[in-house]
C-alpha positions in Angstrom: -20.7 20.8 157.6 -22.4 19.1 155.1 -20.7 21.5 152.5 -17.5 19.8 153.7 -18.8 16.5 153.9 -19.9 16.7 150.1 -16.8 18.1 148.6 -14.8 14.6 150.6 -17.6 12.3 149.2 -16.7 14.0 145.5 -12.5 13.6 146.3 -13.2 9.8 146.8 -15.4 9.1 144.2 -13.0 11.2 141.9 -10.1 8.8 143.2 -11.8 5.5 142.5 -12.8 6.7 139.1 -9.5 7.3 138.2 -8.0 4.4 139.6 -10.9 2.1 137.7 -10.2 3.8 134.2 -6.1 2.9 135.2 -7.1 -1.0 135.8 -9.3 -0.4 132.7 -6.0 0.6 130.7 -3.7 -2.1 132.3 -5.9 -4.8 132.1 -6.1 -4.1 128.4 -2.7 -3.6 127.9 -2.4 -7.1 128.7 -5.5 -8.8 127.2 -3.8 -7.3 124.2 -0.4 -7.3 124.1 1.3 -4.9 121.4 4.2 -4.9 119.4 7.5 -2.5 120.5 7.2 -1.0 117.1 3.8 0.9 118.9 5.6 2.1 120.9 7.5 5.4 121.2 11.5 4.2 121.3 13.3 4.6 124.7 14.7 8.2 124.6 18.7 8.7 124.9 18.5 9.5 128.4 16.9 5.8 128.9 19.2 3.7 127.5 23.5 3.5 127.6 25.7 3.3 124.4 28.7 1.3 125.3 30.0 1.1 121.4 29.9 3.1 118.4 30.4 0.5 115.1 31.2 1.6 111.5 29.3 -0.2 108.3 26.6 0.1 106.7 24.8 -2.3 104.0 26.5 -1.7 100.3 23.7 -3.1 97.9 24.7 -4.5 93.9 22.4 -6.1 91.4 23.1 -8.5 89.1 20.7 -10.3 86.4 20.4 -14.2 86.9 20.4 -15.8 83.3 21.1 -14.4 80.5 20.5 -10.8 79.6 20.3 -10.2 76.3 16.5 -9.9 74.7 15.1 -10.6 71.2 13.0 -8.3 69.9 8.9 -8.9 69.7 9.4 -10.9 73.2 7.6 -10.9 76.5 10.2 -12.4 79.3 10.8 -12.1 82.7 14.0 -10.8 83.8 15.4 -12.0 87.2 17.7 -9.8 89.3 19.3 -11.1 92.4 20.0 -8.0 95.3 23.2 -8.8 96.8 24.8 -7.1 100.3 28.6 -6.5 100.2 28.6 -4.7 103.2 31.6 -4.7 105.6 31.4 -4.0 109.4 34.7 -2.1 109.9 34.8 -2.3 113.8 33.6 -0.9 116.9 34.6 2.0 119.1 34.1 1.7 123.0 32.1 4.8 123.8 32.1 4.3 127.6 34.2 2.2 130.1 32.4 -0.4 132.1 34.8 -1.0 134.8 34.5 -3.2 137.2 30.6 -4.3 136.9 30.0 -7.4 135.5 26.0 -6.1 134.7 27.7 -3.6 132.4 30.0 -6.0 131.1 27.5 -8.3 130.0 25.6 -5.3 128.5 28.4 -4.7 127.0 29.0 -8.0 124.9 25.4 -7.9 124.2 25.8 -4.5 122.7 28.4 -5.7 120.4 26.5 -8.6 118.9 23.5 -6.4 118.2 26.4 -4.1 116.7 27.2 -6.8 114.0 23.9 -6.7 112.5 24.7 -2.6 111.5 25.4 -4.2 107.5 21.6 -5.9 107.3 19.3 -3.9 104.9 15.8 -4.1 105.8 12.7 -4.1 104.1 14.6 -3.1 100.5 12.2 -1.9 98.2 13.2 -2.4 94.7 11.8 -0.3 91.4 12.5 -1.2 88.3 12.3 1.6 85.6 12.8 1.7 81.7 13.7 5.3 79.8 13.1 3.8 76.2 10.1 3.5 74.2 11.3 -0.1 73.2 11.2 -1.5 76.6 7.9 -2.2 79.0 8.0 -3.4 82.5 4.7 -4.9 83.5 3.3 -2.5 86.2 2.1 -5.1 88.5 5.7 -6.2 88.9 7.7 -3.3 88.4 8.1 -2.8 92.7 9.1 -5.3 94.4 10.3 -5.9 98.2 12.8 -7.7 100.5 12.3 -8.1 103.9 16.0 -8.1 104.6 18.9 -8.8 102.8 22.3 -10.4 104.4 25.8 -9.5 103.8 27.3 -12.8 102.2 23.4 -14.3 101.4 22.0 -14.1 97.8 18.0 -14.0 98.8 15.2 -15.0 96.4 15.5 -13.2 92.9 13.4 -10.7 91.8 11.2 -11.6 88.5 10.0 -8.2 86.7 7.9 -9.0 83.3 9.5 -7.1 80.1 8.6 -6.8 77.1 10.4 -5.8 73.5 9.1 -4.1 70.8 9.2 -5.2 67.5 10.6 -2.0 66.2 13.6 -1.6 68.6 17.1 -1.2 67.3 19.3 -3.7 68.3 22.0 -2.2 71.5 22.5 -2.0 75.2 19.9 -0.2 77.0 20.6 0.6 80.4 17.5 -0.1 83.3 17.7 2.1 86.4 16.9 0.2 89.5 16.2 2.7 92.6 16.5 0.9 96.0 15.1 2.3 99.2 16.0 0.4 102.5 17.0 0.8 106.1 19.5 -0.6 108.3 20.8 -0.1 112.2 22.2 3.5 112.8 22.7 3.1 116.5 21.9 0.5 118.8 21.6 1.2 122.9 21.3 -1.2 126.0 17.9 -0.3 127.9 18.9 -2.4 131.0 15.3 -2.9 131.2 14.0 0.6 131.8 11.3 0.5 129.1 9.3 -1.9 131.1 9.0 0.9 134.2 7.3 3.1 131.4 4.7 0.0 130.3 6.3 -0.7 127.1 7.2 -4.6 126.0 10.9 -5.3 128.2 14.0 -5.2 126.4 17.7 -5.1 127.0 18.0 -2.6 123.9 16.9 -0.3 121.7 17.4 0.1 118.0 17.5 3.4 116.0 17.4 2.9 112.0 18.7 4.9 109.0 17.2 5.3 106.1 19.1 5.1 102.7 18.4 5.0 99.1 20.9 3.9 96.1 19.8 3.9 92.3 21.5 0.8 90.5 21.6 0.5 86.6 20.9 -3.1 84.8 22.1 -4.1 81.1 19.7 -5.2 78.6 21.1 -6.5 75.3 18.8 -6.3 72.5 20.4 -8.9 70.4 21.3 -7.8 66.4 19.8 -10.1 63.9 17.9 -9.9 60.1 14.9 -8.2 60.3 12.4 -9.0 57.2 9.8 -7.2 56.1 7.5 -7.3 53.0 8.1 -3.8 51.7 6.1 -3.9 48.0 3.7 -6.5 46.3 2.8 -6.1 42.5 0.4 -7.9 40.2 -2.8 -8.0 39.7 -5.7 -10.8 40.1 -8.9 -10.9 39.3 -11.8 -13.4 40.5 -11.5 -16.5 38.3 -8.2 -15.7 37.0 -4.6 -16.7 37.6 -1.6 -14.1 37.8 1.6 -13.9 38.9 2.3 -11.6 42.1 5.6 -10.2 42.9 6.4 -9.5 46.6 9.0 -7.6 47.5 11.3 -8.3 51.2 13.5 -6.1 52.7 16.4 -6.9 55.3 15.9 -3.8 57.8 17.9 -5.9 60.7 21.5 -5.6 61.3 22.8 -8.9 60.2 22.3 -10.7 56.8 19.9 -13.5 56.4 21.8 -16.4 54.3 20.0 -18.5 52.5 16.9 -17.4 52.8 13.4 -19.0 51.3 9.8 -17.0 51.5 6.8 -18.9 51.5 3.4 -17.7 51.2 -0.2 -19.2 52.5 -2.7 -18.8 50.8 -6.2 -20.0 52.0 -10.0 -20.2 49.9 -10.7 -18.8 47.7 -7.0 -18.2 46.8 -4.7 -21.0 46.2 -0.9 -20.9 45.5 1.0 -23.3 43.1 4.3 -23.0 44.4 3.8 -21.9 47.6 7.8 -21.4 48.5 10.6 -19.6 46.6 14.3 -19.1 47.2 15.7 -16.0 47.5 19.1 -16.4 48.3 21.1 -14.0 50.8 19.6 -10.9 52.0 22.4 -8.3 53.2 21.1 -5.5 55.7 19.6 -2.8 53.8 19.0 -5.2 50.6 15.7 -6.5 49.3 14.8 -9.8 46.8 11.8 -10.5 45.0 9.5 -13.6 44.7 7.3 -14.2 42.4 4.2 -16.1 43.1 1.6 -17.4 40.8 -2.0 -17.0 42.9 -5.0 -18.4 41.4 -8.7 -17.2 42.5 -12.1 -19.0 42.6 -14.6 -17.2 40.4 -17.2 -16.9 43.3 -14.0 -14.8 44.9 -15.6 -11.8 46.5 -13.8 -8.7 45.1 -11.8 -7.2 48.0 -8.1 -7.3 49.5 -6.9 -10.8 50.9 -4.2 -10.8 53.4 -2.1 -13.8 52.9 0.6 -15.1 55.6 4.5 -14.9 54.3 7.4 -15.7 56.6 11.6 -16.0 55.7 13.3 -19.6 56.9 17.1 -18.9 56.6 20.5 -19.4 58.1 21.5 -16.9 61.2 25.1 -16.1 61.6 25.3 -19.4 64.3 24.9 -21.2 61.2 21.2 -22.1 62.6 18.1 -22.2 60.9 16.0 -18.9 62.0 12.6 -18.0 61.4 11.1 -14.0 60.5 7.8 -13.2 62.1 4.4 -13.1 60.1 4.3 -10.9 57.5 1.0 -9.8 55.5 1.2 -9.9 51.5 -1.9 -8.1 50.5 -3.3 -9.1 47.7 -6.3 -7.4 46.0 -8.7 -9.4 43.8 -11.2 -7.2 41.1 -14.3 -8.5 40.3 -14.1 -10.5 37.0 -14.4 -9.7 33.1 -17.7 -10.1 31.3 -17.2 -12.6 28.9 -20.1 -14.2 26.7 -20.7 -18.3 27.1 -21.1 -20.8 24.9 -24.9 -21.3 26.1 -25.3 -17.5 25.2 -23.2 -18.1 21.4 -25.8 -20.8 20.6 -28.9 -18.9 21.6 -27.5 -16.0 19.8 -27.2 -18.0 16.6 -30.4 -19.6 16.9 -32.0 -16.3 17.0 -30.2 -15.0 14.1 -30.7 -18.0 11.8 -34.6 -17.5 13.0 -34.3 -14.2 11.7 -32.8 -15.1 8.8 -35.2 -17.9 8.0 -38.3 -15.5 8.6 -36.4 -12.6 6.4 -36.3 -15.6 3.9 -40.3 -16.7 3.9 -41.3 -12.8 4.1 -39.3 -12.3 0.7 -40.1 -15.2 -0.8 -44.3 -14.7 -0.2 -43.6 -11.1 -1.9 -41.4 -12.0 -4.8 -44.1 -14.8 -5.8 -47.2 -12.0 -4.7 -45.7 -10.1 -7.6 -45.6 -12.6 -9.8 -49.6 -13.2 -9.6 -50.4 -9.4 -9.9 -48.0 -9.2 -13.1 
């Protein structure tokens, strides 16, 4: 009797425990209310398909601005994602007869349908296959939360930069994209509220979908000058004439062209520009400089600053980039003063006078003896 009376006492308690830890989960459930992405989607047997569209997003990329770089330049590049998708139309799947529930099920269906053509949360990644071209890492992935059919969003900005040393050309940029977008959309009719999830009237299953776009970047041809010899030699205290030597490595000539030269204590230059005329692609011309040095010039190589003002093939005046003219300066010749000449000659006319007396006392010594 009691055995029975104890194993009735455990049932309950069992019972009440469970149904506390069930108000424990409910009452939770909506102290905190969470998202339908939590939750598991309504399966197929849950909801009703009463269409099946055809579409899908069809994603292009196109560079805002111009696209053509110069080389030695950091700039961003901005590329607008555009959505040329086309919803091609709907196929009933099921009849709905003569209910008006499923008829307005129905209409709602289709409207969710039209949305089939929105990308979602495209991810954009900009790559470079040359050595001449950098994309700033922290910019190189980007993302859009969704992009429209018909709606230019925000641009993209990525960071590039050029090196000096790239040829001039098109180089092609490789954008992968990675996105999503409605596969299949169901009506619910409410069911996923029976199971505790958040009510809705449908349920939406995504695709996802990757396309790899390609993006032009012109690296503009122009002159490209650089100082290719220097010749001369200079030595502290001195003046000489140095001969630097520029050479048109570009693609285009530079017309007109006029090198100047900086040079700072304890160099100086007289003429600090010279003309040099037309350099033609592959050419070279040679200025001649006359560099003067201070004679408390410490004996090293000085690294003077040269650029190339000349006419571009606009008919504009263009600029090269800093070149380096290295000059070296030797230490300077030994040469005897005029302070040093005189004490020279004072000691050899001492010497001479003292040669003098010394004979002189002997010649009339030998005079007294005889």
């Amino acid at each position: 009797m009691n055995n029975r009376y104890y194993k009735r006492i455990t049932a309950c308690f069992s019972i009440i425990l469970v149904v506390v830890i069930m108000l424990s989960m409910l009452s939770a459930v909506g102290v905190c209310p969470a998202s339908a992405k939590e939750f598991l989607p309504a399966t197929y047997q849950q909801t009703t398909n009463f269409y099946t569209s055809y579409g899908e997003p069809d994603l292009y990329a196109s560079v805002l601005g111009d696209a053509e770089v110069k080389r030695g330049e950091t700039r961003d590049l901005k590329i607008v994602i555009s959505n040329r998708g086309v919803l091609y139309g709907a196929k009933s799947a099921q009849g709905v007869g003569t209910s008006e529930t499923k008829q307005a099920l129905s209409i709602k269906e289709l409207n969710y349908e039209s949305l089939r053509t929105v990308a979602y949360g495209v991810k954009a990644t900009l790559v470079t296959n040359s050595e001449y071209i950098d994309v700033d890492p922290t910019t190189n992935s980007q993302t859009l939360e969704e992009v429209f059919p018909g709606q230019l969003p925000d641009p993209l900005v990525f960071t590039l930069t050029i090196s000096e040393n790239a040829p001039a050309g098109v180089y092609m940029l490789v954008l992968p994209l990675a996105y999503e977008y409605q596969k299949d959309i169901r009506m619910t009719a409410g069911s996923t509220a029976v199971q505790g999830m958040p009510s809705k009237d449908h349920e939406t299953f995504y695709q996802t979908a990757n396309k790899t776009l390609t993006i032009p970047i012109v690296i503009e041809p122009e002159p490209r000058l650089e100082v290719t010899e220097v010749s001369g030699q200079l030595s502290a205290g001195s003046t000489s004439t140095i001969n630097v030597t520029y050479t048109n490595t570009g693609e285009l000539p530079a017309t007109d062209a006029t090198a100047r030269i900086v040079a700072m204590k304890p160099l100086s230059c007289g003429g600090s520009t010279q003309p040099l005329g037309t350099i033609e692609p592959g050419s070279s011309k040679t200025a001649s400089f006359v560099i003067a040095s201070e004679r408390t010039a410490v004996a090293k190589t000085y690294g003077l600053d040269s650029e190339i003002k000349y006419i571009d093939t606009d008919g504009e005046i263009a600029y090269s980039s800093n070149m380096k003219v290295d000059v070296p300066v030797t230490p300077t010749e030994d040469k005897l003063n005029i302070t040093g000449i005189a004490i020279i000659g004072i000691i050899i006319t001492l010497i001479v006078i003292i040669s003098k007396n010394i004979l002189r006392s002997m010649n009339q010594k030998n005079r007294g003896i005889e």
